[in-house]
N, C-alpha and C positions, 0 to 999 in steps of 0.2 A: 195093427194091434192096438188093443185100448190099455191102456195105461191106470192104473188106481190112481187116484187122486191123490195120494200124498208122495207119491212118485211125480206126478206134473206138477208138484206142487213145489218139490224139488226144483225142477228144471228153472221153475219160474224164480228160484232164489237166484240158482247159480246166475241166469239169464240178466237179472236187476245187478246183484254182486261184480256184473262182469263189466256192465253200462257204466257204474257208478268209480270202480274201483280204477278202469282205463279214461273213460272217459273224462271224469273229474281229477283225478290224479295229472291227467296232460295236463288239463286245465293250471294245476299247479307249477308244475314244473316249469311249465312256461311263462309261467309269471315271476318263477325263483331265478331262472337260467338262462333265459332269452327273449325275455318281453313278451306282450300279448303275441302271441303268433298263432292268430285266425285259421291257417290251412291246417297246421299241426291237430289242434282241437276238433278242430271238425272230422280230420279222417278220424282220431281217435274215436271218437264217438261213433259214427258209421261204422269206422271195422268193424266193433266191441260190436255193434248189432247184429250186424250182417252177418258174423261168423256165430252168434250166439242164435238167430236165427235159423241159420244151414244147420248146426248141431243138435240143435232143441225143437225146432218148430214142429217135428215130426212126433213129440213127446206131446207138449201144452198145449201145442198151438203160437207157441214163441212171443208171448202178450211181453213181457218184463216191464209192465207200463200199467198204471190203473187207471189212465183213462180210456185204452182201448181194452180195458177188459170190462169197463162199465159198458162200452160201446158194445161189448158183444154182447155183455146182460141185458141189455134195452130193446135190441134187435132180437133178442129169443135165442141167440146160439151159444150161452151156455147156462148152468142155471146158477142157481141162487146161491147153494151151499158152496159150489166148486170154485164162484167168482169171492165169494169171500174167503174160502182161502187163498188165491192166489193173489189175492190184495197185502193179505199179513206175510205171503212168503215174499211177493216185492218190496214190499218197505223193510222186514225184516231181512234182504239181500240189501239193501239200500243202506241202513244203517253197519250192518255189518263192515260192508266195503268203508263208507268213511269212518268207522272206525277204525281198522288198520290205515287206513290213509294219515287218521291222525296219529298216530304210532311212530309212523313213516317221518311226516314232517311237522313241526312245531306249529306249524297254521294251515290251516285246512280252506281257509276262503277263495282261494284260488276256484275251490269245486262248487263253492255255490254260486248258482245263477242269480245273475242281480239286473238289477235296471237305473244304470246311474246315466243313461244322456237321453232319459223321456222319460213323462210323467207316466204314472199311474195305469191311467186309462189306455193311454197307447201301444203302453207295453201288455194289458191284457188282448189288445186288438192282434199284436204280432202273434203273441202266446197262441190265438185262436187259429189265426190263417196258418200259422208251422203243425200246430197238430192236422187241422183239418186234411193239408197234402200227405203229413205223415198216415194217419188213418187209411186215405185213398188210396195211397199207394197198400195198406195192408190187406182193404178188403178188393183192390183188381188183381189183385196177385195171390193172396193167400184165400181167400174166404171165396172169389168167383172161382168154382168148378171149371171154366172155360180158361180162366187163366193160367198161369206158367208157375207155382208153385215150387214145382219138382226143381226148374232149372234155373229159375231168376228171381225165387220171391227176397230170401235173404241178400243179393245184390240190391236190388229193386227200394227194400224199406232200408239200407245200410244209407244207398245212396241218396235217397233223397231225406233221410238226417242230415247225412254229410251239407246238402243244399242249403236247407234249413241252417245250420249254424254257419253259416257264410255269411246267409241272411241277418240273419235273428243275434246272434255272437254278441257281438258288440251291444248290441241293446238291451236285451235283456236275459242273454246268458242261453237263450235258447233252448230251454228246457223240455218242452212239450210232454213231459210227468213230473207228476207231482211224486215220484218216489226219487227223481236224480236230482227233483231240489230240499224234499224232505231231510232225507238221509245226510247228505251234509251240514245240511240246516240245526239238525238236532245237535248232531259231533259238535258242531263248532259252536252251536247256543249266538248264531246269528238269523235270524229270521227276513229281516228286511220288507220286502214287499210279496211276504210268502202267499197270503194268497192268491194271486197270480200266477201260480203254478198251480193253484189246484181249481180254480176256477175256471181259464182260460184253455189249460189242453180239455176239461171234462166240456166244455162246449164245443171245442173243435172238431173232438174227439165222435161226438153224437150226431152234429150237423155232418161231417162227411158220414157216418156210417148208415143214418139214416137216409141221406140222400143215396148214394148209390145204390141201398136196398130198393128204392122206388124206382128207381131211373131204369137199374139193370136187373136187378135178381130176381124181382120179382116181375116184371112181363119173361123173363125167361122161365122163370115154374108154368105159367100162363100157357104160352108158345106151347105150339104141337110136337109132340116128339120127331128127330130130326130133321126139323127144321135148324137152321143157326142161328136164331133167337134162343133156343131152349138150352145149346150144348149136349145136347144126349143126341147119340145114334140111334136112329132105325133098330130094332129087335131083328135080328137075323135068323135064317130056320135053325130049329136047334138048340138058340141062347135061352138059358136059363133065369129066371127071377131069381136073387140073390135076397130080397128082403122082407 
């Protein structure tokens, strides 16, 4: 079923609203209640995807992220108008959430991602490689037709956030979009080494997307039908063309 645009466009609030509001919020908590605690933060953020993925991803496509929603406009798989709105309905889910975040509790910096034990440049280096595996993991699971979708894509991209901020946590907050550092960013009127977040997932973001476009998806258009390069069956007697 094709969905209106301001219906996905919907999802893509809730979807950012849900990353920022669980996600950032552990972040808090655990800095208010029981010290950094790395595993807490990271499932936080995985589940928030994973589950906003399974729920959503059959609506938008489950981006809640504007780097891999650049990544789809560059690759051709969405257009122009559609990607700008789900740009303003992810930040505008981004800001919302650290707004009640702030509401919640007297300081909000717990949710923004920072880079206080590397410089600069290292920390956009990490920013690059955590989006690039994030992306990968969205276009072999969710964008490859061959892939598992249906049954593993929201584990698949939950989980390897989860990895990512294991990684990444400690250094530089691990953000891999620029709407889960924005959004607090704004609330709290802390910026720090913000562009970092918007620079480094939109590289990551591109190079894995366009990479696996070359590698994989495209010698499979290529590929002869039924063969298993292509992913498409053999036409059967009988089956009908659908488009």
């Amino acid at each position: 079923m094709e969905y209106a645009p301001l219906r996905r466009g919907a999802a893509e609030f809730v979807g950012a609203f849900t990353l920022i509001f669980i996600g950032g919020g552990a972040g808090i908590a655990a800095g208010r209640f029981g010290g950094f605690d790395i595993v807490a933060i990271a499932l936080a953020n995985g589940l928030a995807i994973a589950i906003m993925v399974s729920n959503l991803g059959h609506i938008s496509g489950g981006h809640f992220n504007p780097a891999i929603t650049l990544a789809f406009l560059v690759t051709r798989r969405i257009v122009l108008s559609l990607a700008l709105l789900y740009w303003v309905a992810q930040l505008a889910g981004a800001i919302a959430a650290a707004a009640i975040l702030r509401a919640v509790y007297p300081s909000i910096l717990g949710a923004v991602p920072h880079a206080p034990t590397t410089s600069d440049g290292k920390a956009l280096v990490v920013e690059i490689v955590l989006t690039f595996l994030l992306v990968w993991a969205v276009w072999a699971t969710a964008v490859d037709i061959r892939g598992a979708f249906k049954s593993i894509a929201g584990l698949a991209i939950g989980l390897t956030i989860t990895m990512d901020v294991f990684m990444g946590g400690p250094l530089t907050g691990a953000a891999m979009n620029p709407a889960r550092a924005c959004g607090p960013e704004l609330i709290s009127n802390f910026w720090g080494e913000a562009w970092v977040y918007w620079v480094g997932p939109a590289i990551g973001a591109l190079i894995a997307a366009v990479a696996y476009e070359y590698l994989y998806l495209r010698p499979a258009r290529e590929a002869p039908v039924g063969t298993a390069e292509s992913g498409v069956a053999e036409p059967r007697p009988g089956d009908t063309a659908l488009s």
